[in-house]
Each structure stands twice: as structure tokens, then as C-alpha cells.
C-alpha positions in Angstrom: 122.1 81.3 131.5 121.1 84.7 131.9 117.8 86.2 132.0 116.9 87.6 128.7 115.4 91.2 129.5 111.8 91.9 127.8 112.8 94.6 125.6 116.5 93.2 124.6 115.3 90.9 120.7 119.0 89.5 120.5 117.6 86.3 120.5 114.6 86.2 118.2 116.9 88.6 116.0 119.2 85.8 115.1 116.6 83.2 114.9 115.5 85.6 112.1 118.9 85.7 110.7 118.5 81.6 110.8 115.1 81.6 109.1 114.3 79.7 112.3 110.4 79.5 113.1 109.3 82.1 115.9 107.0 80.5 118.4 104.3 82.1 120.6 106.5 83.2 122.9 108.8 85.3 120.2 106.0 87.1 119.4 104.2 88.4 122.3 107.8 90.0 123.2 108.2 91.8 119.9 104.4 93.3 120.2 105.0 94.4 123.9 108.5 95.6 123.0 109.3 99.1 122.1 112.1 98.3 120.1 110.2 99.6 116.9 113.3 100.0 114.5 115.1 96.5 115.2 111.6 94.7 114.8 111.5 96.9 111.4 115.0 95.6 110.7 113.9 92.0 111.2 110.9 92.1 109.0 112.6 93.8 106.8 115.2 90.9 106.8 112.1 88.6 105.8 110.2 90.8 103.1 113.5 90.6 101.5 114.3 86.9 101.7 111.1 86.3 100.4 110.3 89.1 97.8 113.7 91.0 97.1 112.6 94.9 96.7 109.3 94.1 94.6 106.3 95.9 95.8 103.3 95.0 93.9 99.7 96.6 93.4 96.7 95.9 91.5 94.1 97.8 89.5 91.0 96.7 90.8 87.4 98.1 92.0 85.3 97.5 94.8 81.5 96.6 95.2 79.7 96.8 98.5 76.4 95.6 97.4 74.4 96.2 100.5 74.8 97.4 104.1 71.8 95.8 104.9 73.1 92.9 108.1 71.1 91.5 111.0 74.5 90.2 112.6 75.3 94.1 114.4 78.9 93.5 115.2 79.8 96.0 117.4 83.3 96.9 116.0 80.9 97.6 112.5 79.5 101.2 111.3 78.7 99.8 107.7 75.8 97.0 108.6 72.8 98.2 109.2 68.5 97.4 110.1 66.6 96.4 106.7 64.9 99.3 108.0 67.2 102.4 108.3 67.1 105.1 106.3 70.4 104.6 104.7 69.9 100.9 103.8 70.4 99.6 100.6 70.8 96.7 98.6 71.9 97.5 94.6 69.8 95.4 92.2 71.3 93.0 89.7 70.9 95.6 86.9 72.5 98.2 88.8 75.5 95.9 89.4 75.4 95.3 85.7 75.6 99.1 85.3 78.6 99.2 87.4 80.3 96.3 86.2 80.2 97.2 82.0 83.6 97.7 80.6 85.7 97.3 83.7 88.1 94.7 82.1 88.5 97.2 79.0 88.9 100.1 80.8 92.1 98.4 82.7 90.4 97.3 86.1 92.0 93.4 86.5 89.6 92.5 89.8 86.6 93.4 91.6 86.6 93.3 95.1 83.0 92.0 96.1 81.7 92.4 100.0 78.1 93.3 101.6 76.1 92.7 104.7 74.4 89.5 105.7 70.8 90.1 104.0 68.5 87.6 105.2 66.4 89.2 101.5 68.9 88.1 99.7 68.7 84.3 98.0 71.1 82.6 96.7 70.2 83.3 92.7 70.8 86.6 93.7 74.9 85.9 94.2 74.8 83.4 91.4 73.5 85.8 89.2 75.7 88.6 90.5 78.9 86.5 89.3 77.0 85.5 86.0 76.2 89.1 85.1 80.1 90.3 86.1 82.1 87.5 84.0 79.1 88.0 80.5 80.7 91.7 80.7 83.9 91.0 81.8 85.4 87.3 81.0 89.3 88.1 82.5 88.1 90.1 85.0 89.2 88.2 88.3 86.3 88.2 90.8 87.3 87.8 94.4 84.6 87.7 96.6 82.6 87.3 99.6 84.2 86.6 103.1 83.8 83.2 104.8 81.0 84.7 106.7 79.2 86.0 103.9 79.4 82.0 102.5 78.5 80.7 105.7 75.2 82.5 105.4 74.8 81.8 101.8 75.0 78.4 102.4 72.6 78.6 105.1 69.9 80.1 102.9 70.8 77.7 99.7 70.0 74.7 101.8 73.3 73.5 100.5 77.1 72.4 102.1 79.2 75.3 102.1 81.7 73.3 100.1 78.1 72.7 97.3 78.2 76.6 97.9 81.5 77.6 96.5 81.3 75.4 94.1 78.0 76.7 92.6 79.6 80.0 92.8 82.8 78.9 91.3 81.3 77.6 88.3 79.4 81.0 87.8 82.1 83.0 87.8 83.9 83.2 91.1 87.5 83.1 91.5 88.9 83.4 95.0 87.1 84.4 98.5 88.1 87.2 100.7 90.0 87.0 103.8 87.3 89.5 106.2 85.4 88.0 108.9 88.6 87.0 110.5 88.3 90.2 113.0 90.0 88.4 116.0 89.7 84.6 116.5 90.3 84.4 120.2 87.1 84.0 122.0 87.1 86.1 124.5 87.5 89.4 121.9 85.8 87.5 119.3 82.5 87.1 121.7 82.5 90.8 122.2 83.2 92.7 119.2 80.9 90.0 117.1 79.5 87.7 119.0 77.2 86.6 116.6 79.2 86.1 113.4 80.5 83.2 112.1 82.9 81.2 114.5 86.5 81.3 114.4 86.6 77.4 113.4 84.2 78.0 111.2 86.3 80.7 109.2 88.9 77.9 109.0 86.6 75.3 107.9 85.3 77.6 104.8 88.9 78.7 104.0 90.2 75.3 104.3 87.4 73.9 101.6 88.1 77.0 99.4 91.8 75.9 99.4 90.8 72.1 98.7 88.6 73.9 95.9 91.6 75.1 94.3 91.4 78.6 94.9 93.3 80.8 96.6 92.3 83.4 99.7 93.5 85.8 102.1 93.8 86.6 105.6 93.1 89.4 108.2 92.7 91.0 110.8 91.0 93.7 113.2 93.0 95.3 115.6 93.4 98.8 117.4 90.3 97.8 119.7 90.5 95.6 123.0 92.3 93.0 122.3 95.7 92.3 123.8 99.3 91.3 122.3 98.0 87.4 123.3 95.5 87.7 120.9 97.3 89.1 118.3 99.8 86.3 118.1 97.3 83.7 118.7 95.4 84.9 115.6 98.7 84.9 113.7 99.9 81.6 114.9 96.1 79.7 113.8 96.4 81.1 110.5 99.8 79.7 110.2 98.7 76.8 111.0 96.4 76.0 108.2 98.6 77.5 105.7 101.0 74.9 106.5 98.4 72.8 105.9 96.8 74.0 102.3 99.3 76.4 101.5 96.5 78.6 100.1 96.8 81.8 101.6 98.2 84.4 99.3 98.9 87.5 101.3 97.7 89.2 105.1 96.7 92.2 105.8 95.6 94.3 109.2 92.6 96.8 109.1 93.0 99.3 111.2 90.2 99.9 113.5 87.8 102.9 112.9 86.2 103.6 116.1 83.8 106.4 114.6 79.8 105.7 114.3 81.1 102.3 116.1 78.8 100.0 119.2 82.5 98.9 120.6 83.4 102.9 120.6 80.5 103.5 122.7 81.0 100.8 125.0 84.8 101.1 125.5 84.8 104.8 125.6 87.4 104.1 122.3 87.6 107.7 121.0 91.1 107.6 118.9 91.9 105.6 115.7 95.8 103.4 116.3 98.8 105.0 116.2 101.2 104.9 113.5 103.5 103.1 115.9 101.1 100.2 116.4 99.9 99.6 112.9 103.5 99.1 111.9 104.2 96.8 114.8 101.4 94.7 113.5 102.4 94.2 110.2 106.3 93.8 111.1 105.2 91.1 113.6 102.9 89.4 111.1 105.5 89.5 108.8 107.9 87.6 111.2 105.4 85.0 112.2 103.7 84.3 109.1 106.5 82.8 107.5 104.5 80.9 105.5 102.5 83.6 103.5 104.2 84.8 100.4 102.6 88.2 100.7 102.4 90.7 103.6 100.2 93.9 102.5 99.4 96.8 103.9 95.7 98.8 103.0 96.1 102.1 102.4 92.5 103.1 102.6 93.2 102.0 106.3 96.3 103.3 107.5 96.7 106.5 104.9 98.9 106.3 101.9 102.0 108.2 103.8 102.3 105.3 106.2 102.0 102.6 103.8 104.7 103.9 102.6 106.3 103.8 105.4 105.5 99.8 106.0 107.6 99.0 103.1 110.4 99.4 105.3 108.4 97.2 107.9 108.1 93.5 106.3 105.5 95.2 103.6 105.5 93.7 100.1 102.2 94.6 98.9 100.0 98.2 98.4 96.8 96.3 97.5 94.5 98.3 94.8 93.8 101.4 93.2 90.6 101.3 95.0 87.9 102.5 92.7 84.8 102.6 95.1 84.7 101.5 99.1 81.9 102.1 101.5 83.0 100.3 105.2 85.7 102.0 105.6 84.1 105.3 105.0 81.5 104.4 106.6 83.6 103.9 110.3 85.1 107.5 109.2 88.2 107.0 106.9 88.5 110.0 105.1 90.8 108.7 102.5 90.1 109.4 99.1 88.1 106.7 96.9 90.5 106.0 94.7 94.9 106.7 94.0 96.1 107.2 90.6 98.2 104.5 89.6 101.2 106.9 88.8 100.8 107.9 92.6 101.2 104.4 93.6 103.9 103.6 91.2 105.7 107.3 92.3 105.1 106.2 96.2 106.6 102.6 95.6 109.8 104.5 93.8 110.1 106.7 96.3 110.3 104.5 99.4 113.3 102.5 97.0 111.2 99.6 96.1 110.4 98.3 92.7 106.6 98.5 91.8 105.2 95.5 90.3 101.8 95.7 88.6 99.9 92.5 89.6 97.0 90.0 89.2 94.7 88.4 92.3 97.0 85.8 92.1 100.2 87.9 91.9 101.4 87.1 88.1 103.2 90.3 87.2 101.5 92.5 85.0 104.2 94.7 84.4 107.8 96.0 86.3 107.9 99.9 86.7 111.8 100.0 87.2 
């Protein structure tokens, strides 16, 4: 048999075609290949197996309600001291200020995500989802990432499965997929040694999906972490969506290296290029064969090149972001929020259908 050279994808190309499984070997050739277009081809293959030429969105908002956090990931410029002189932490009637009238005025979900406040106690995130769903009974609240519950568990005195629950019944409706960063140790000790573990995320997502509700997935990458890691990360999550089957869509963040520890200490001046960032989310397309939804965040990788990932496994736009701070905070300079005519205009353009959404991905309506 003959030696299959490293950049020739013959072979994983008609497993595609078969809707065979790709295994850990598939995939650390197509992140190390350069063969950018037939990797585009083959997720493309995928995206429209699974989702025909439907590319969905949502009208949502987000809500960072503090930066305070005593974990100081490195790969983080939005966490910071209690004491630092841009530290904040929005009380529960300034969240209430916020929150009035979102439902009515079209938003369908609030994205909730802060810092790990050790101020914070736990009537403080009950209330939060109280306060949302008095003002805003349809609106969906997705909120806090497995880390965030890990530590809200820890101050509750309660199980993290007691957690969610608690939570649940005051108004929460599905948890984020952040915190995943990397999961392989040797990246995950570095860039945030001290956050939650990677079994850990699992464990929380796991219960969540036991719980009945849905989540996401994600991941960091554009730092120091190597094409090993990348498919290793894919390949766990795949894993336990085999097993729940509660995972409703990936996405990649970018890394922002600006105002960053890991910058610092890897002498990491440049953001990912364009080429990278739709490697990754072709490849996690391929291997997460199991997850409905692949989407790609704007906000991250600019609005011209999510465009562009449509044509690279790409299903899904994510929000109309009303408000973000983390992103801004590592030195995105993307705009707070896009029109939904621009996304709808964007989705046409690229000749895809756009599909306004729920959290859950119920269609809303079809822009054709």
C-alpha cells in the first residue's frame, strides 16, 4: 500500500463522502495541512448534509455583570483585582435597568457571563434570574459557564447538580459553553491553571444535559497550543455528546493577545490569521459530527470573515450582539452591536438562506 503523503486528504475526503467517523489521526493531518480549499470543500460537504443552506442568527443581548475574578487566567484581559480601578460589579437594580423591556423590544436571549467574585453570594445569581424572567417571561436566559457554576456551587454550600437546579427554577434556561479554553493539560495548566478542570467542565455539562437543558461548546485557540490539542479538545467533546446528545452548537474564540499575561510571556504580539480561524472551524466541523450546529462569532473573527466561514462548515452567525465587554476588553475593535438587516444582507450575500432563530434553534422566521 502506498504511503499516503501528509498534505494529499484523498483519503479522509472520501470518508467524508461516506459520512464515515474521522479519528484522531484524520484530524491532526487536516490542521497541519495546507490544503485550505479541499478542507473547505469537505466541511462544506457536512454543513450541507446536516443543515442544507440555512444559516441562522439570533437577536439577543449580552450582560457581563462584573470583571471582578481572583482566578487571573493568563490568556484573560477582562478579569480583574476587587481592587483595580476599573473593577466593577452591576447591582441587582442596575441589572433590572438593563433588563426592562428586552423581550418587547425584539431581544429573544440574554447572554449572561462575569468574573469569579468571591463578593458575590449565591442570592445574588438567584435573584439576577428572578429579576430578568419578572420583566421578561419568554426571554431565554442562557447563562453562566461551567466555571462560573463550579464557583457558585462552592459558595452555596450546595452540589453543583443542587446548583443548577436552584437556578433553573429561578429562571435559567441553558448554560454557556466558556471555560472550555483548551482541555489538554499541558496548555490548560498554563493559560489557566487555576480554573476549573477540564473533567470538571465535563462533569457540569454532563449534569446540565441530565437536567434537561441544552449547552454549548468552545474553544480558545491562536495561543500555544498545537494541532494535538486542538483535536484532542474536539474529540472529548464528542465524546460526551455521544453520550447526552446535549450540545447545541460549537464555536472558536479567537484569541486576543492585547492587555493579555500569556502575550507577555510568549512574546504573542499578533491576533490568528484568517487562514487559521477557518481551519479551525472547518476541522471542527468535520470531527464534530455529532453537533447540529457549527457557529462562527463575529465579534471574534470580524463580520467579513464570518462571512467567509459559511463556505467553511459554518451554519450559524450567533447574535446581534447588543453589549460585550471581554472581548473588547483583549482589543476587539468590532462594533457592539450589527443591525439585523446587515446580518440578514451578509447571510444573502454569501448564498445562504438566513434563518431567524431561538437558543434552542426553533426558526423564528426564513428571510428567503
Amino acid at each position: 500500500m502506498p504511503l499516503i503523503k501528509k498534505d494529499d486528504l484523498t483519503d479522509i475526503f472520501k470518508k467524508v463522502e461516506m459520512n464515515e467517523r474521522l479519528n484522531f489521526e484524520d484530524g491532526v493531518r487536516l490542521l497541519k495541512s495546507n490544503n485550505l480549499y479541499m478542507i473547505g470543500q469537505m466541511a462544506d460537504i457536512v454543513r450541507r448534509r446536516k443543515n442544507g443552506d440555512n444559516v441562522s442568527f439570533i437577536i439577543n443581548t449580552h450582560l457581563n455583570y462584573t470583571n471582578v475574578c481572583y482566578l487571573g487566567c493568563k490568556l484573560c484581559a477582562f478579569g480583574v483585582k476587587p481592587d483595580a480601578n476599573d473593577a466593577y460589579t452591576m447591582s441587582l437594580e442596575e441589572i433590572e435597568k438593563k433588563v426592562i423591556g428586552l423581550y418587547d423590544k425584539g431581544f429573544k436571549e440574554i447572554h449572561i457571563v462575569g468574573g469569579v467574585n468571591p463578593k458575590l453570594p449565591f442570592q445574588y445569581y438567584e435573584d439576577m434570574m428572578k429579576i430578568i424572567k419578572k420583566h421578561n417571561p419568554k426571554l431565554h436566559i442562557q447563562a453562566f459557564t461551567a466555571v462560573e457554576l463550579d464557583y457558585i456551587a462552592k459558595i452555596a454550600g450546595l452540589s453543583v447538580e443542587e446548583t443548577i437546579l436552584k437556578l433553573k427554577n429561578a429562571g435559567l434556561d441553558s448554560i454557556l459553553g466558556g471555560g472550555a479554553e483548551i482541555f489538554h493539560q499541558d496548555i490548560r495548566k498554563i493559560i489557566s491553571g487555576h480554573k476549573t478542570t477540564a473533567d470538571k467542565w465535563f462533569e457540569i455539562h454532563e449534569i446540565t444535559h441530565q437536567l434537561g437543558m441544552k449547552s454549548n461548546a468552545s474553544i480558545i485557540y491562536g495561543h500555544i497550543e498545537q494541532p494535538e490539542h486542538i483535536i484532542d479538545h474536539l474529540m472529548r467533546l464528542r465524546e460526551l455528546q455521544d453520550k447526552t446528545n446535549g450540545f447545541n452548537a460549537f464555536f472558536g474564540f479567537a484569541f486576543h493577545p492585547e492587555n493579555t499575561q500569556l502575550a507577555k510571556e510568549y512574546e504573542l504580539s499578533g491576533e490568528t490569521t484568517g487562514i487559521y480561524d477557518l481551519k479551525i472551524l472547518a476541522v471542527a466541523r468535520l470531527m464534530l459530527d455529532n453537533f447540529p450546529h457549527i457557529r462562527a462569532f463575529w465579534m471574534a473573527i470580524g463580520q467579513k470573515l464570518a462571512q467567509v466561514s459559511l463556505h467553511f462548515g459554518v451554519d450559524d452567525l450567533d447574535g446581534t450582539v447588543m453589549e460585550e465587554r471581554i472581548f473588547h476588553a483583549a482589543g476587539s475593535e468590532a462594533i457592539h452591536m450589527v443591525p439585523k438587516a446587515s446580518f440578514i444582507k451578509m447571510i444573502k450575500d454569501a448564498g445562504r438562506i438566513p434563518i431567524e432563530r431561538d437558543t434552542l434553534y426553533n426558526t423564528i422566521k426564513i428571510y428567503n
